[in-house]
C-alpha positions as CSV (number, residue, x, y, z in Angstrom):
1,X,-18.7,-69.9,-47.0
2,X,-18.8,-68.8,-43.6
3,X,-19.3,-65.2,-44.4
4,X,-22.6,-66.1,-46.0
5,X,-23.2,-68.7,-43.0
6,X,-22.8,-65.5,-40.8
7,X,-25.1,-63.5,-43.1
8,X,-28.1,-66.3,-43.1
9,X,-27.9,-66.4,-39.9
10,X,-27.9,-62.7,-39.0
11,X,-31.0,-62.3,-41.3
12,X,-32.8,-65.4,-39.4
13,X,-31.8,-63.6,-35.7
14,X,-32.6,-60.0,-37.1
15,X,-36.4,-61.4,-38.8
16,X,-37.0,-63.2,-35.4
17,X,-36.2,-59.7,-33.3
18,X,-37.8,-57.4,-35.6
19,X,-40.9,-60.0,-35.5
20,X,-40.7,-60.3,-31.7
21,X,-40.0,-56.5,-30.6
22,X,-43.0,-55.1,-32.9
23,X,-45.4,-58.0,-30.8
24,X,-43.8,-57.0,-27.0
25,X,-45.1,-53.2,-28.0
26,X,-48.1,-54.4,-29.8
27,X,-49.1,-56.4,-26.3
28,X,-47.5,-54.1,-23.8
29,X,-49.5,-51.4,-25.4
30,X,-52.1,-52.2,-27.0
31,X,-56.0,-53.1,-26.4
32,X,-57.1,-56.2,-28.3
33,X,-58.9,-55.3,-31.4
34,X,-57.5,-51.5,-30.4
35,X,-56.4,-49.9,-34.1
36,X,-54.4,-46.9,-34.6
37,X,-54.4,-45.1,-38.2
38,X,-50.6,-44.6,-39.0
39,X,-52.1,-43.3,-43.1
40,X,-55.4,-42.6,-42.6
41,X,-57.3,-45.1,-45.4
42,X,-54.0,-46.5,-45.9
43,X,-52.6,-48.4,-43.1
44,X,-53.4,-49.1,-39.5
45,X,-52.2,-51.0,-36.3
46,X,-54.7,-53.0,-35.7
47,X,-54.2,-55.8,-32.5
48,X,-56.0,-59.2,-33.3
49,X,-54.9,-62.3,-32.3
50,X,-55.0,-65.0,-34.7
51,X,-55.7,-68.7,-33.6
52,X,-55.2,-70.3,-37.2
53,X,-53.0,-70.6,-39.8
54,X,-52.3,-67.8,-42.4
55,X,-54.9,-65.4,-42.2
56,X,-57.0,-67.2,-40.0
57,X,-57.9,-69.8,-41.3
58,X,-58.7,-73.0,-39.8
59,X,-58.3,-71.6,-36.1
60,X,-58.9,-74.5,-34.2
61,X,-56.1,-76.7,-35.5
62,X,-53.1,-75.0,-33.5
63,X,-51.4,-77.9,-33.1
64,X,-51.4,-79.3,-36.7
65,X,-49.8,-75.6,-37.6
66,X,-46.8,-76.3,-35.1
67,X,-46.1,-79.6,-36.4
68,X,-46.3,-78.5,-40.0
69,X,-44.3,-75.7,-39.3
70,X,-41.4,-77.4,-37.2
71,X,-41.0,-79.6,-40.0
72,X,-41.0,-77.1,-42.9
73,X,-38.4,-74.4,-40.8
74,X,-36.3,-78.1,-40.3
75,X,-36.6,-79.0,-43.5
76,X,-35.5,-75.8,-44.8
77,X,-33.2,-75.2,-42.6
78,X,-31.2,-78.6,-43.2
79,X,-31.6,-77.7,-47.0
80,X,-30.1,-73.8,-46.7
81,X,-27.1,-75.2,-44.6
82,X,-26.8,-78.4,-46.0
83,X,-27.4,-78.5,-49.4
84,X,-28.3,-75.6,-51.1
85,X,-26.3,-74.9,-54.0
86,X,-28.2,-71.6,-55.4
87,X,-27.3,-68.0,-55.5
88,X,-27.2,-66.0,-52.3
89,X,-30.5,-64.3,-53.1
90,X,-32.0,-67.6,-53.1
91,X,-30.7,-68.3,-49.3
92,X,-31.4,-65.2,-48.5
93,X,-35.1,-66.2,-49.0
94,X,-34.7,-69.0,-47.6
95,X,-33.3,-67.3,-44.4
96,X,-36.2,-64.7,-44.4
97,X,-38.6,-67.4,-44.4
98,X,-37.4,-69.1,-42.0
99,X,-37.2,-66.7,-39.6
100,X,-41.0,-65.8,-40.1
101,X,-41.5,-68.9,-39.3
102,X,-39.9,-68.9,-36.1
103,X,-41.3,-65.6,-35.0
104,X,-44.9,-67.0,-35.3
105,X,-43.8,-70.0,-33.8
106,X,-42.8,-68.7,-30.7
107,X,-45.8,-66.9,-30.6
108,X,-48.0,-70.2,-30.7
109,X,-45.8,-71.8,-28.0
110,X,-46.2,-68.8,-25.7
111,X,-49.4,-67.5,-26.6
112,X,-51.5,-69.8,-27.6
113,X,-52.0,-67.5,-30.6
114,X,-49.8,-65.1,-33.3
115,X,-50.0,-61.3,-32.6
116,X,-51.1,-60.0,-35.9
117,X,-51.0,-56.1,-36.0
118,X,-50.4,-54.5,-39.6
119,X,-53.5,-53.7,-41.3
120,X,-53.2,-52.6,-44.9
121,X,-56.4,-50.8,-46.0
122,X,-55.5,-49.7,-49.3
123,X,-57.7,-51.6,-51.0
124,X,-61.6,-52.6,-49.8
125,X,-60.9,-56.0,-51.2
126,X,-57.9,-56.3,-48.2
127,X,-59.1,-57.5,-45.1
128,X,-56.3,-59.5,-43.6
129,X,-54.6,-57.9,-40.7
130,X,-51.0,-59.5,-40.4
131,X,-47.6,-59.6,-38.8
132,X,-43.8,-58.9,-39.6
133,X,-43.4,-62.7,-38.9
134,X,-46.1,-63.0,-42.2
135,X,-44.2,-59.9,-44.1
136,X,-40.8,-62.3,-43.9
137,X,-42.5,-65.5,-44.8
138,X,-44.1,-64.0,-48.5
139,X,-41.4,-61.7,-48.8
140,X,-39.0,-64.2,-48.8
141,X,-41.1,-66.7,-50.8
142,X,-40.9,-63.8,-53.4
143,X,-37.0,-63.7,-53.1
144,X,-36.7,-67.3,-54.2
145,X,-39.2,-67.4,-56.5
146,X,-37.4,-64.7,-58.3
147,X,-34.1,-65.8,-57.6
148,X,-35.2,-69.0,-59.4
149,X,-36.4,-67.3,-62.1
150,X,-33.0,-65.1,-62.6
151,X,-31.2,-68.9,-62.6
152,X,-32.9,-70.1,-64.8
153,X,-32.9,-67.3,-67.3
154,X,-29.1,-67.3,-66.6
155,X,-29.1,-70.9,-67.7
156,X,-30.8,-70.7,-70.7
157,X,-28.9,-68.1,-72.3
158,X,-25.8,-70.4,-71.0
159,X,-27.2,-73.0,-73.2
160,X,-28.0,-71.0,-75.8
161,X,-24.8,-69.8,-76.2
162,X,-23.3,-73.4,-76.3
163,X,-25.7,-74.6,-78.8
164,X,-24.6,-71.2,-81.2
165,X,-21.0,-72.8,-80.6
């Protein structure tokens, strides 16, 4: 138990960092709205700051976005420590977004606005420029969602199995 304790919470301290270090170069560095081609028609650094929620949308609400997301990194967090019983990969989600959430956080508190820096250009329908706070958040949405999927596949071949007995 503590060993995965230690693990969540290395994960939440090491997406928070990661988050925060690639913003401190981003803004030390950096011209807002600057863009640097790291593959040329593939991705960029791009430095936008974004005033709204995911994407930028609704940009004048800031405070509504700190509220809401105080209460869904709480919430979470009380439910990763406290009461959930799932597989590690499910925490670990859980643990990833969290810490996405943070890192943006901290960037509305100080800011005012999230540093957003990583522009995909793959594809011309992409045009959301976005942050490794953002990358944590889906990524780890991803993790449970899949994690939930693997439990429940694991539970209905445990049924199956009973009900052949």
């Amino acid at each position: 138990m503590k060993k995965t304790i230690i693990i969540l919470v290395s994960i939440i301290a090491g997406g928070i960092a990661l988050d925060q270090l690639t913003k401190i170069l981003v803004l030390n560095f950096m011209e807002l709205g600057q863009s640097i081609k790291l593959i040329p028609n593939v991705l960029n650094l791009t430095y936008i700051q974004n005033r709204g929620a995911a994407f930028g949308m609704l940009s004048e609400h800031r405070w509504v976005f700190m509220i809401i997301s105080t209460v869904a990194i709480v919430g979470i967090g009380i439910y990763l420590f406290g009461f959930c019983k799932e597989r590690l990969m499910v925490k670990v989600g859980l643990a990833t977004i969290i810490s996405g959430g943070i890192g943006n956080m901290i960037d509305r508190t100080f800011y005012g606005f999230v540093v957003d820096m990583i522009d995909f250009c793959l594809f011309d329908f992409w045009v959301w420029i976005f942050n490794v706070a953002d990358a944590c958040v889906c990524v780890g949405a991803g993790i449970v969602v899949l994690g939930i999927i693997l439990d429940l596949i694991k539970e209905t071949k445990k049924k199956k199995q009973n009900d052949d007995n």
